[in-house]
C-alpha positions as CSV (number, residue, x, y, z in Angstrom):
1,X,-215.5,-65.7,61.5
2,X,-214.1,-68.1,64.1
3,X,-211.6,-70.9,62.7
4,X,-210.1,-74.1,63.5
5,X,-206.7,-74.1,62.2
6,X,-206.3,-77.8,63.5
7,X,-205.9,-81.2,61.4
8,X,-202.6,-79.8,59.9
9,X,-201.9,-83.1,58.3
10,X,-198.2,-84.1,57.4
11,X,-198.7,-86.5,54.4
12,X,-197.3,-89.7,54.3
13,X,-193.3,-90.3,52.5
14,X,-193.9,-93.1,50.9
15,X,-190.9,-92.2,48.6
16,X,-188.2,-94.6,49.0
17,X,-191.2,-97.6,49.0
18,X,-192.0,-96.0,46.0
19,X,-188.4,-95.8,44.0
20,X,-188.0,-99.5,45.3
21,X,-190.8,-100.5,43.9
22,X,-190.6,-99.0,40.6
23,X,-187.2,-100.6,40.4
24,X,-188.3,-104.1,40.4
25,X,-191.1,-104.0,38.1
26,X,-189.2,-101.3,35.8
27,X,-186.5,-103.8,35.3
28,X,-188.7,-106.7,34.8
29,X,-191.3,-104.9,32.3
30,X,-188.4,-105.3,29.8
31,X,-188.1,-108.4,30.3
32,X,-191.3,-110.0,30.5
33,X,-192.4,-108.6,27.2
34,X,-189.7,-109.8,25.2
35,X,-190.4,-113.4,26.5
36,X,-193.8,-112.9,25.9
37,X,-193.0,-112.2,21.8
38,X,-190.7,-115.1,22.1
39,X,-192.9,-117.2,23.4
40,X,-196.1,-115.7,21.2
41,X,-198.5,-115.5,24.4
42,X,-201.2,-113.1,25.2
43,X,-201.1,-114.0,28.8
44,X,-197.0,-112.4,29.1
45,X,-197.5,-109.7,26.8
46,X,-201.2,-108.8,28.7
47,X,-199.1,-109.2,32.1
48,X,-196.1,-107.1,31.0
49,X,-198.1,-104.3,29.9
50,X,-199.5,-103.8,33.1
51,X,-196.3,-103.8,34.5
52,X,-195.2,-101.3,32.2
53,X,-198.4,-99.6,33.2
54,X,-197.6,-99.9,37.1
55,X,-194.0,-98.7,36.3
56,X,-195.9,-95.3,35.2
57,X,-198.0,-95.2,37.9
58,X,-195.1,-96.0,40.5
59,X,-193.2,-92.7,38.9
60,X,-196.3,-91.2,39.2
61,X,-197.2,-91.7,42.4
62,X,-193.5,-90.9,43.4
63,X,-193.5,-87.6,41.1
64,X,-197.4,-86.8,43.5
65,X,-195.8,-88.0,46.5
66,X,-192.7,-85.2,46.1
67,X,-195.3,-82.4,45.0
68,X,-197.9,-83.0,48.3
69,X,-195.0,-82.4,50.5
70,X,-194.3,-78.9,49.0
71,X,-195.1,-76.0,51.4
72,X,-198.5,-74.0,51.1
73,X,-197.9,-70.8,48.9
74,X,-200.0,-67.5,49.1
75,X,-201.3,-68.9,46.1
76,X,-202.1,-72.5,46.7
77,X,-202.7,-72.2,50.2
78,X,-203.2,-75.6,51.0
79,X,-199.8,-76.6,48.9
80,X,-199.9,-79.4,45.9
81,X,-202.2,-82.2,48.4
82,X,-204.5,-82.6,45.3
83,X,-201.6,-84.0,42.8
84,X,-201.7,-87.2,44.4
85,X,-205.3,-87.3,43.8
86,X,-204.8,-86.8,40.3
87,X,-202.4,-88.6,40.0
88,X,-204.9,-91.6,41.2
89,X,-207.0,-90.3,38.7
90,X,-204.9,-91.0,36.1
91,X,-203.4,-94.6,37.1
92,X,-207.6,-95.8,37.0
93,X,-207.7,-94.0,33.6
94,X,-204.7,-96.1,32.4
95,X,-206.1,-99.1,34.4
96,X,-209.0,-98.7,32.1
97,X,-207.2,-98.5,28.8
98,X,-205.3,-101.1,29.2
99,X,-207.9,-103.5,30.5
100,X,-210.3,-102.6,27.7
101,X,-207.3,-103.6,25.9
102,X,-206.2,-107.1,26.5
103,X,-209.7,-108.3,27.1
104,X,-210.1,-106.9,23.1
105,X,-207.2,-109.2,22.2
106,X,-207.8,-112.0,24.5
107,X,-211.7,-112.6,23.0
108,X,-210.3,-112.2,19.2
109,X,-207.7,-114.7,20.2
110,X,-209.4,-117.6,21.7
111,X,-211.4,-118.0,18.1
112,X,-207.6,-118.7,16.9
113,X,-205.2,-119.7,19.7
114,X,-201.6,-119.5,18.1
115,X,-198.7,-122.1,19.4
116,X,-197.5,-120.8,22.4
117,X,-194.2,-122.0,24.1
118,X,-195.2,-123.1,27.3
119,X,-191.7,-123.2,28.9
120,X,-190.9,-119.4,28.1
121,X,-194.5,-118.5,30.1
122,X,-193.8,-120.8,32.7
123,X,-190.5,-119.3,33.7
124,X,-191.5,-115.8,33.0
125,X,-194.3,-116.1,35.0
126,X,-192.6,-117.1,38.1
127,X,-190.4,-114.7,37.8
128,X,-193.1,-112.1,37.6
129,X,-194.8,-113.5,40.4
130,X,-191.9,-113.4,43.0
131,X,-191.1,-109.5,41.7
132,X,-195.1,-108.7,42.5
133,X,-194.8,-110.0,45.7
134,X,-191.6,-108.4,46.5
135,X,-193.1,-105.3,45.2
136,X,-196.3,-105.9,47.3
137,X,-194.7,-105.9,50.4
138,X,-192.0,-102.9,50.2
139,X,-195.5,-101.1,49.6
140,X,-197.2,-102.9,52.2
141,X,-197.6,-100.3,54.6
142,X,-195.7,-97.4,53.2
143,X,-198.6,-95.2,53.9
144,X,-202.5,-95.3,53.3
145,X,-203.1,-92.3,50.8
146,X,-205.1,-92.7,47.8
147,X,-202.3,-92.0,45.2
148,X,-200.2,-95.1,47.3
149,X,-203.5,-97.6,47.6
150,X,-203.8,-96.7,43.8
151,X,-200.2,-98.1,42.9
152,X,-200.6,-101.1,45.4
153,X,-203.5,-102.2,44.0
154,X,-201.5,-102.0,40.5
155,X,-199.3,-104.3,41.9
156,X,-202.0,-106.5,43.8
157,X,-203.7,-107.0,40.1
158,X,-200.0,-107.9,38.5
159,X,-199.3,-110.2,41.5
160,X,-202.7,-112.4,40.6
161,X,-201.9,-111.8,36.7
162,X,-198.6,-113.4,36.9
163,X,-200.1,-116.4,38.9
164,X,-202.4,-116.6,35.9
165,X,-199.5,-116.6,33.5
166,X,-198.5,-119.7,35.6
167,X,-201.6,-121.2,35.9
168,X,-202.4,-120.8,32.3
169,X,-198.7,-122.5,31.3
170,X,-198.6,-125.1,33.4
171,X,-202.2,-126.4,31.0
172,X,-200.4,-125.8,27.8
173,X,-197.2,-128.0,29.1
174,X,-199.5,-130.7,30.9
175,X,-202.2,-130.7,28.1
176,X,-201.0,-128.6,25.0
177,X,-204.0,-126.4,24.8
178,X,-203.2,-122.9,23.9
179,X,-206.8,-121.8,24.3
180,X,-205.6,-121.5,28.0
181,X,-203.3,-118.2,27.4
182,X,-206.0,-115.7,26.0
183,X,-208.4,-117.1,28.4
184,X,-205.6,-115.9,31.3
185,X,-205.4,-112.8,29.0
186,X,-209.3,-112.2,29.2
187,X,-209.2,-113.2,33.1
188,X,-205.9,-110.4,33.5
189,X,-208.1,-108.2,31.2
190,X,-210.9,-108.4,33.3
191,X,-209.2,-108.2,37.0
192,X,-207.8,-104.9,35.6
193,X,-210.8,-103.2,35.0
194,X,-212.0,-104.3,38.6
195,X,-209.3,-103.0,40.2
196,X,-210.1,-99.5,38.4
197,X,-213.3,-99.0,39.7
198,X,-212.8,-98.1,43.4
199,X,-209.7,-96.0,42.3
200,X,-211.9,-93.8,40.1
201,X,-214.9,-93.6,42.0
202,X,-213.0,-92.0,45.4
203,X,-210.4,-89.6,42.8
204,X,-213.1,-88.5,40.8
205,X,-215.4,-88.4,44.3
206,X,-213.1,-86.0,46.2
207,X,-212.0,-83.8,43.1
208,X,-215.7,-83.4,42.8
209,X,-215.5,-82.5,46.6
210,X,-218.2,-85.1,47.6
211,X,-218.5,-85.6,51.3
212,X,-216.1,-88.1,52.4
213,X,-216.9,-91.7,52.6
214,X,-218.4,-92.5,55.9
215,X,-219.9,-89.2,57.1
216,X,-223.5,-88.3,56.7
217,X,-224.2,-84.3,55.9
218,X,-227.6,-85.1,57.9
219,X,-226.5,-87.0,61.1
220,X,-223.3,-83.8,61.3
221,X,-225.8,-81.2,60.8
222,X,-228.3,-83.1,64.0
223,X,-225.3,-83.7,65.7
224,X,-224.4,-79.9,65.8
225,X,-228.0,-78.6,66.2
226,X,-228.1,-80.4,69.3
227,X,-225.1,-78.2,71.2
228,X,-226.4,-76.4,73.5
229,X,-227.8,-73.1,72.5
230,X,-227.5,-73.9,68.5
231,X,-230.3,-72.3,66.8
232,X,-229.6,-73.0,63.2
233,X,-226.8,-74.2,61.1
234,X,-226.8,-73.6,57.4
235,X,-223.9,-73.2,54.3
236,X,-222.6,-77.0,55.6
237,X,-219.9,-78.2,53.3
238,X,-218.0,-81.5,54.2
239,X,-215.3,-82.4,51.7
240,X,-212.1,-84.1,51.1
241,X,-208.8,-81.6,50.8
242,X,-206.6,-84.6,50.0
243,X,-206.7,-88.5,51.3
244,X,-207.2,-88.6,55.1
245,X,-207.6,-84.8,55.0
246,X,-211.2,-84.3,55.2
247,X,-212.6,-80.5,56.3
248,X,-216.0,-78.6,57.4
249,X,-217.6,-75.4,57.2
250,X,-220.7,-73.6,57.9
251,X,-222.8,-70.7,59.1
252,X,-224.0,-71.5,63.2
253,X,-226.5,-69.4,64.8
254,X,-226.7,-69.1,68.4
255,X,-229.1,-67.5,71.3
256,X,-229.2,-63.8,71.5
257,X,-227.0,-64.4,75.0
258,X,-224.7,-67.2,74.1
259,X,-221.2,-66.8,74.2
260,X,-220.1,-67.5,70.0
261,X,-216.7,-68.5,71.1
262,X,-217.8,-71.1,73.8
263,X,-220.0,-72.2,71.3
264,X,-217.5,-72.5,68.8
265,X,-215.1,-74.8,70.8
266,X,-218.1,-76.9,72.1
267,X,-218.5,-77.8,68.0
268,X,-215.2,-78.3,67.5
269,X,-214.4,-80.6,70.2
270,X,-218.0,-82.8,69.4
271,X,-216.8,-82.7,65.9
272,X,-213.3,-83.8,66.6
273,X,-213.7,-86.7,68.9
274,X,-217.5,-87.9,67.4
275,X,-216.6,-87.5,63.6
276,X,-212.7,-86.9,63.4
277,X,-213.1,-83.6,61.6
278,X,-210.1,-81.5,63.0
279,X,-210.2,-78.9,60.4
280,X,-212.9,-76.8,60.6
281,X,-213.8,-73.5,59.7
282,X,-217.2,-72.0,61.8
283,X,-218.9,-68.8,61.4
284,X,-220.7,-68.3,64.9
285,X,-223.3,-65.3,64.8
286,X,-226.1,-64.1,67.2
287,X,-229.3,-65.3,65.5
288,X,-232.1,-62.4,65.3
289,X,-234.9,-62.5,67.7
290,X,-235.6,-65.2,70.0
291,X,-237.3,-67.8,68.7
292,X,-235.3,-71.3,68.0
293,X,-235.8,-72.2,64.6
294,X,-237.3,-75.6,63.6
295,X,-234.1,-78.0,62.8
């Protein structure tokens, strides 16, 4: 068996974006909820608990983040990359929850608005809003794995909840209609559950070990059929080690009188600069007989 050792990725340290992050929304959570009891709105209390909820997934992420850096062991040989997967898993499960959630509460509560002090949502709200976009951009950037998209776009869907919150108290001062705060809470609800789906789909994709998203199992297999002196490839398994890590293997025959190792590097440098697969693991072999098999 020939292999590629290449691709040896380094992940990203998105640590101290991480424990600044958590920071601000941690010590706004608290605070935001208790003005949302004060004040009796859905909108605050709908907004807080997802900031409680992207105070989990920060830590989280940041507990993920510590574990993929951990060295490969004789028994994890490719090290903890997967817990930051999971640990995307999980924040789109909790997205989920907790967007089921308020848009439960939101629909029972715009049959019977309660009086909601517009003032207390108002400044809350602003608030919120300049912590999300503070907590936006220290994450801006801080590195483009799954497990760190996943807590961005928990803060993306706060940032746009807490300009809800304003929207929807700004109405109640201007107009007094309180209808407007569980129809922010249904809108919050809503964007929630959006901004579980993609989350879910690529953790659940690669723990599956789907082929990664844009690479085609049948355009890689042509491509490699078509080195020189490649009878036959079979066994090919493209899949997703961690985010940004993706890897290759299969069984390639070859003519009778081709040289397996020239072979070899010919695939490895097509599949390097045409498909960005650097870690690769190839099984050259002399094909019986000499006929070239059909592709």
């Amino acid at each position: 068996m020939h292999r590629h050792g290449g691709g040896e990725r380094q992940p990203n340290a998105p640590g101290h974006a991480l424990v600044v992050a958590l920071g601000l929304i941690a010590a706004f959570a608290c605070v935001e909820a208790v003005a949302g009891v004060f004040a009796g709105s859905l909108a605050l209390l709908a907004d807080a608990g997802h900031m409680v909820s992207d105070g989990l997934a920060l830590g989280l992420a940041l507990f993920a983040s510590w574990l993929a850096r951990r060295p490969a062991t004789p028994e994890r040989t490719f090290g903890w990359r997967r817990a930051e997967i999971l640990a995307a898993l999980a924040n789109g499960v909790t997205l989920v929850a907790l967007g089921l959630w308020i848009v439960v509460e939101a629909i029972r509560r715009i049959g019977d608005a309660p009086g909601v002090e517009g003032g207390w949502v108002l400044a809350a709200g602003l608030v919120g809003l300049a912590v999300n976009v503070a907590a936006a951009r220290v994450l801006h950037g801080a590195g483009d794995g799954l497990n760190v998209r996943a807590a961005f776009l928990h803060v993306l869907a706060d940032l746009a909840s807490s300009a809800g919150v304003v929207l929807a108290a700004l109405v109640i001062l201007l107009t007094g209609w309180n209808v407007a705060d569980p129809i922010a809470g249904l809108l919050i609800g809503v964007l929630v559950l959006a901004s579980s789906g993609g989350v879910l789909r690529e953790s659940v994709g690669i723990l599956l070990e789907g082929v990664p998203d844009g690479l085609d199992t049948a355009e890689l297999d042509r491509a490699m059929r078509s080195v020189g002196a490649v009878v036959d490839v079979h066994d090919l398994h493209i899949w997703t080690i961690t985010s940004g890590f993706p890897a290759l293997s299969a069984h390639v025959l070859v003519e009778p009188r081709a040289d397996c190792h020239g072979i070899r590097r010919e695939l490895e440098r097509m599949l390097s600069e045409r498909f960005r697969l650097t870690h690769t693991t190839l099984q050259v072999e002399h094909a019986p007989g000499l006929i070239r098999l059909a592709p």
